[in-house]
C-alpha positions in Angstrom: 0.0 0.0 0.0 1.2 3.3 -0.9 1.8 5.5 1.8 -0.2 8.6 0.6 1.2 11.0 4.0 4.5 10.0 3.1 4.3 11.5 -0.3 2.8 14.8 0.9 5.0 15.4 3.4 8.1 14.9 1.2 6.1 17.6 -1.2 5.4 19.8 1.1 9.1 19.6 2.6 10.7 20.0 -0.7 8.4 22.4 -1.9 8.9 25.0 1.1 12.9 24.6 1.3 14.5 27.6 0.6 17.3 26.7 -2.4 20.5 28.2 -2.9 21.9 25.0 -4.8 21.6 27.2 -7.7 19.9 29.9 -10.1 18.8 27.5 -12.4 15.8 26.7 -9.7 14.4 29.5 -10.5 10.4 29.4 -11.6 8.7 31.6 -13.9 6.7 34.5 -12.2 2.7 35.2 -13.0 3.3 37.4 -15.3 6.1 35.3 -17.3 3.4 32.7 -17.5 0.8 34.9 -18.7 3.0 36.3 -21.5 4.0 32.7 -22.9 0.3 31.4 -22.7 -0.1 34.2 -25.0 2.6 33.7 -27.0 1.9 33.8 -30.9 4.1 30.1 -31.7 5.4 28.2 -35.6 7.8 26.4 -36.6 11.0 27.5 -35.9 13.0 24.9 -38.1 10.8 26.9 -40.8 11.9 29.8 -39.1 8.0 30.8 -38.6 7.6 31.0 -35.0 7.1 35.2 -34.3 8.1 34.7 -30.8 11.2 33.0 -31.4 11.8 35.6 -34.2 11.2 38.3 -31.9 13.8 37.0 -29.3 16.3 36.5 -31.5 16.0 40.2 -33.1 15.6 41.5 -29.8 18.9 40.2 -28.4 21.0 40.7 -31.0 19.9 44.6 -31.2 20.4 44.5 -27.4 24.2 43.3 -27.8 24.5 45.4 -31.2 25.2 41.8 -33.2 23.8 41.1 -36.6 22.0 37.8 -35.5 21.2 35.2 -32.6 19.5 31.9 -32.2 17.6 30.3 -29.7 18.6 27.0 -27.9 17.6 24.4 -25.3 20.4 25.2 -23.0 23.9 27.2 -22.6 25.7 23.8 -22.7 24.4 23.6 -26.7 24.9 27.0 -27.5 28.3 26.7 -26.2 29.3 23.4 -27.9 27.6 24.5 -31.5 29.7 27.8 -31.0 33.0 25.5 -30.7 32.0 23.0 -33.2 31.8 25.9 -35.6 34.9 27.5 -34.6 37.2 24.5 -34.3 37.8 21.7 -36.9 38.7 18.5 -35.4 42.4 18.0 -34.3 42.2 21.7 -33.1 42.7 23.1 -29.7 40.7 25.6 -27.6 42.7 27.9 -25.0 40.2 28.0 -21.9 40.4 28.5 -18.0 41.0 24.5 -16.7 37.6 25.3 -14.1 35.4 26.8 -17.2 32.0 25.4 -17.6 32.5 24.1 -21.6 35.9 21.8 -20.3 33.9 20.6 -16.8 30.6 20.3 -17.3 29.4 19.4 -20.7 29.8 16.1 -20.7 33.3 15.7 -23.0 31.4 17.4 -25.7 34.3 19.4 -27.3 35.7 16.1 -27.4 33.0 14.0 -28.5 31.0 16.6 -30.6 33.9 18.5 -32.5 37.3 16.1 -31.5 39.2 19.1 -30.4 41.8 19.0 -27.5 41.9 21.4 -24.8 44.2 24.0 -23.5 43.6 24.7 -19.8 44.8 27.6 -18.5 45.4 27.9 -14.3 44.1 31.9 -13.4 42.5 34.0 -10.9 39.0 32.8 -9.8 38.1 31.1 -13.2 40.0 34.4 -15.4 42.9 34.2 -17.9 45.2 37.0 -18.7 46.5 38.1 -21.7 49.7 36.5 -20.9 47.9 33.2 -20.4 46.5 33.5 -23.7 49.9 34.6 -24.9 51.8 31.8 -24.1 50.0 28.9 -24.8 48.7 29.5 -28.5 51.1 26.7 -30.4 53.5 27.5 -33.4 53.0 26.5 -36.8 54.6 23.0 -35.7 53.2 19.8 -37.2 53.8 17.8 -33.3 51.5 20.4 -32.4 47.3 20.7 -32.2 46.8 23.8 -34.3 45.1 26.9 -31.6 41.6 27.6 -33.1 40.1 29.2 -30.5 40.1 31.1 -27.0 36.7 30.4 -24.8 36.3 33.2 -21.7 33.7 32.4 -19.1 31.9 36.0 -17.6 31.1 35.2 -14.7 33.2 32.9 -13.6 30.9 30.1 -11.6 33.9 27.8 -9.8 35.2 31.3 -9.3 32.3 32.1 -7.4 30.8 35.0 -9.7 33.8 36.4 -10.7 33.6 39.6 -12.9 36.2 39.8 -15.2 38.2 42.7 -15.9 36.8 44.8 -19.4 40.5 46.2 -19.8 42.0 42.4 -19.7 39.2 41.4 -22.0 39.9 44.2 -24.5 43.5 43.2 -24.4 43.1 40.1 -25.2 40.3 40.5 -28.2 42.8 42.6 -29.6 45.6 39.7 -29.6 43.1 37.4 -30.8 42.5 39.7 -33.5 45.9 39.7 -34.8 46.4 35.9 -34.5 42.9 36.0 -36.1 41.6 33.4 -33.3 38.2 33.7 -32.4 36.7 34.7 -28.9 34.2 33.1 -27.4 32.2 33.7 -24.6 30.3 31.5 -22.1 27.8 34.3 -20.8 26.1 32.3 -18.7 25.9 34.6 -16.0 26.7 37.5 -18.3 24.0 39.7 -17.0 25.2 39.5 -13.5 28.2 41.2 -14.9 26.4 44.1 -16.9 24.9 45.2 -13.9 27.7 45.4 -11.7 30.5 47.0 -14.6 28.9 49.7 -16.3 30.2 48.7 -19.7 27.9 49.6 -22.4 26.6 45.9 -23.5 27.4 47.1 -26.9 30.3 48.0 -26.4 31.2 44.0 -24.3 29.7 42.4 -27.3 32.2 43.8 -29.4 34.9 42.2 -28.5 33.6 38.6 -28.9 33.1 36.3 -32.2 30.0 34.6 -30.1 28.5 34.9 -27.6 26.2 32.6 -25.1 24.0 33.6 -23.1 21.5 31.6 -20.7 17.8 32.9 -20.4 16.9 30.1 -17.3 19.5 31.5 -13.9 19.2 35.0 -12.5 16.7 36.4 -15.4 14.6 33.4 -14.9 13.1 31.8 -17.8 12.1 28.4 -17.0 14.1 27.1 -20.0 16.7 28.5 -23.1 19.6 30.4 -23.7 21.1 32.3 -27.2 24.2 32.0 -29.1 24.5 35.6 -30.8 26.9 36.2 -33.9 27.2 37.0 -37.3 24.5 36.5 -40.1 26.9 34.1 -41.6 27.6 32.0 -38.0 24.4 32.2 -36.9 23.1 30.2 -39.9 26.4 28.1 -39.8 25.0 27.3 -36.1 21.2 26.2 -37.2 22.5 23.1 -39.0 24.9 22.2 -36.1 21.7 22.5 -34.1 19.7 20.5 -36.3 22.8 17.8 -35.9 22.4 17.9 -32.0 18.9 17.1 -32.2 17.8 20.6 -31.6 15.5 21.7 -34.2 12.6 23.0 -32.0 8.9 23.6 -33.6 6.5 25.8 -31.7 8.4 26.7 -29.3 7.3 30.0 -29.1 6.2 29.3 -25.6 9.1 29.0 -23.9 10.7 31.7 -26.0 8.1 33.8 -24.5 9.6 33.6 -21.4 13.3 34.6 -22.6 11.8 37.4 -23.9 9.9 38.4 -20.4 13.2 37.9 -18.5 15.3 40.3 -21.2 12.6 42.8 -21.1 12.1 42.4 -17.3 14.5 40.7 -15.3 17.9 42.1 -15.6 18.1 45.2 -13.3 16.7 43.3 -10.5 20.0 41.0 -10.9 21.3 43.7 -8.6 19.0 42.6 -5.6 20.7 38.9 -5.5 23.8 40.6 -5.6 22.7 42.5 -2.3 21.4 39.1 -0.6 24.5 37.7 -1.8 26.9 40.2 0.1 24.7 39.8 3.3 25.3 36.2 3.1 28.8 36.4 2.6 29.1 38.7 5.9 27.1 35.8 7.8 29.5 33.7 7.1 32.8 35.4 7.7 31.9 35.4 10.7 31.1 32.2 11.5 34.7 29.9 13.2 33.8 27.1 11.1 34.9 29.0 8.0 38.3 29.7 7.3 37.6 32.5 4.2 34.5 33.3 1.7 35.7 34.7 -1.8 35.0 38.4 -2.1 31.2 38.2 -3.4 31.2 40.2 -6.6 28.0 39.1 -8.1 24.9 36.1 -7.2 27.0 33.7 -5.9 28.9 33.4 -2.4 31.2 30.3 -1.7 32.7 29.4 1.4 35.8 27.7 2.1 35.5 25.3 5.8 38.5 25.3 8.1 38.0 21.5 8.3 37.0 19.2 5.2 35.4 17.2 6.8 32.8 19.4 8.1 31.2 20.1 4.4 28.6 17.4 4.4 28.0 17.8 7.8 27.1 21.7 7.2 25.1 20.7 4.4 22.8 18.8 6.2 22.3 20.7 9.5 21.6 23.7 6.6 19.0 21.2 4.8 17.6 20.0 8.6 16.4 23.7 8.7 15.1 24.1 5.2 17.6 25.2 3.8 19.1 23.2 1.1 23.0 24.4 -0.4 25.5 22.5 -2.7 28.9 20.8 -2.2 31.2 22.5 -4.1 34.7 20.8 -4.4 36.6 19.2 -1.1 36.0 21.6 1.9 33.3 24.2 0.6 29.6 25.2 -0.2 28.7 27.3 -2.6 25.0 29.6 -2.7 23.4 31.2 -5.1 20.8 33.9 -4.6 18.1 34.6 -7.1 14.8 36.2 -7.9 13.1 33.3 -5.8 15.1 34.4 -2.9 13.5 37.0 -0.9 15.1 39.1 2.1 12.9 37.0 4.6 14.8 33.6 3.0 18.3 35.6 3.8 17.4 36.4 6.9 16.0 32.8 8.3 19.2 31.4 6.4 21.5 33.6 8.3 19.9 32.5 11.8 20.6 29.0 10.5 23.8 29.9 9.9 24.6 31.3 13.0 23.3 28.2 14.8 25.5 26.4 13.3 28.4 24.9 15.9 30.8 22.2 15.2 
């Protein structure tokens, strides 16, 4: 017999836990629903969906690009962007803790067969000098360097921004070596908001460009890969390839759209919560340091290894639900579901908290 109090307790518990784990938990509002049950839908492999359309114009006049295209998920925007930068026996020069080398599955490996340059740099950044020293000479032992992949913000660098001047520089080297730039934008937003750098102006500097609709600006689903006319119609047959030739899916688009039009300034609120987190916790003795918050994400480094799994759980026994991150710290993410009462009931967790 199935235990039907069982099941709504687990529901219940589950669906009142506060969840930093990560922005990608975050759920349409109201009135993102609304506007994608109203959204006017096609076929997008026909290119006939008006929503879709609509995104994609919208976002590349936003980042002053000639064209974008709409995907299931930054992981396939990335690895089309690779495949059509880098033939196979090729090399990509990116940070060794960046999202397209850790977690997506092997794919510039199994989807292009390109090897990978990883780079060792501040908080999930390269430098110019990085860059500089690792793209190989014309030398037949050597992969050939056909691209340089930049992730802004950095995630395992806890929501790094990067520098705009150390970006510029190395565009500008790129340039010369003609090597495309790419960007992992993930998290770009959270960047925007905090810099001050015209958008325009960032988008300049890059070859491509991905950007993920479903963290911070919280779309329940999709992310764009923004480039030239040429590359962006170079990238809807690598899509089609990867299985992701979507029809009318308009209604999801719709909520892309909503979070562009909507959601971005209010990135700045997470990055609040975020700092008043981090403060929580520096002053807590279990933790020997928290890196210098900068954007939506606050990790903490533990004075005792051992103590991680332990933290997580007493932090999940009071509803309050955080990830592992790597041997010895826990990593949270604020986000539009997170409101100032969640920061302050997880602070008083925190400071419960003795070991």
């Amino acid at each position: 017999m199935i235990d039907c109090d069982f099941f709504i307790n687990e529901f219940t518990y589950t669906w009142n836990m506060i969840d930093f784990r990560s922005d990608t938990v975050t759920k349409p509002s109201k009135a993102m629903k609304e506007a994608m049950f109203a959204a006017p839908v096609g076929d997008d492999v026909f290119k006939e969906d008006p929503t879709i359309n609509k995104l994609e114009q919208y976002a590349a006049d936003l980042f002053g690009m000639e064209a974008s295209i709409f995907c299931a998920s930054g992981t396939q925007t990335n690895q089309i962007a690779i495949n059509i930068h880098v033939q196979p026996g090729g090399e990509v020069i990116t940070h060794e803790e960046s999202h397209i080398y850790k977690y997506e599955g092997g794919g510039i490996a199994k989807n292009t067969g390109a090897s990978v340059r990883l780079i060792r740099g501040n908080r999930g950044r390269m430098s110019l000098e990085d860059v500089q020293k690792w793209v190989n000479p014309d030398d037949i032992h050597l992969p050939v360097t056909q691209l340089v992949s930049l992730e802004d913000t950095s995630n395992r660098g806890g929501g790094a921004i990067y520098d705009f001047e150390e970006i510029k520089k190395i565009s500008t080297f790129c340039k010369q070596q003609n090597l495309p730039l790419h960007l992992d934008g993930a998290r770009l937003m959270n960047s925007m908001v905090e810099n001050d750098i015209e958008l325009k102006e960032y988008a300049s500097q890059f070859d491509s460009i991905s950007l993920c609709l479903s963290k911070g600006l919280g779309a329940p689903v999709g992310s764009l890969l923004l480039g030239t006319k040429d590359f962006v119609h170079s990238a809807r047959r690598v899509r089609k390839v990867l299985g992701g030739g979507m029809r009318q899916a308009g209604i999801i688009a719709a909520g892309g759209l909503y979070a562009l039009e909507n959601n971005i300034e209010r990135l700045k609120e997470d990055h609040q919560n975020a700092k008043l987190l981090e403060t929580a916790l520096n002053n807590c003795s279990w933790v020997s340091e928290v890196l210098e918050v900068q954007t939506n994400i606050v990790v903490a480094i533990l004075k005792e290894n051992s103590h991680r799994d332990l933290i997580v759980q007493k932090m999940l026994d009071a509803g309050i639900s955080v990830m592992a991150f790597g041997p010895g710290m826990i990593r949270f993410v604020t986000h539009l579901d997170i409101s100032q009462d969640d920061i302050s009931k997880t602070i008083q967790a925190i400071n419960k908290i003795e070991l």
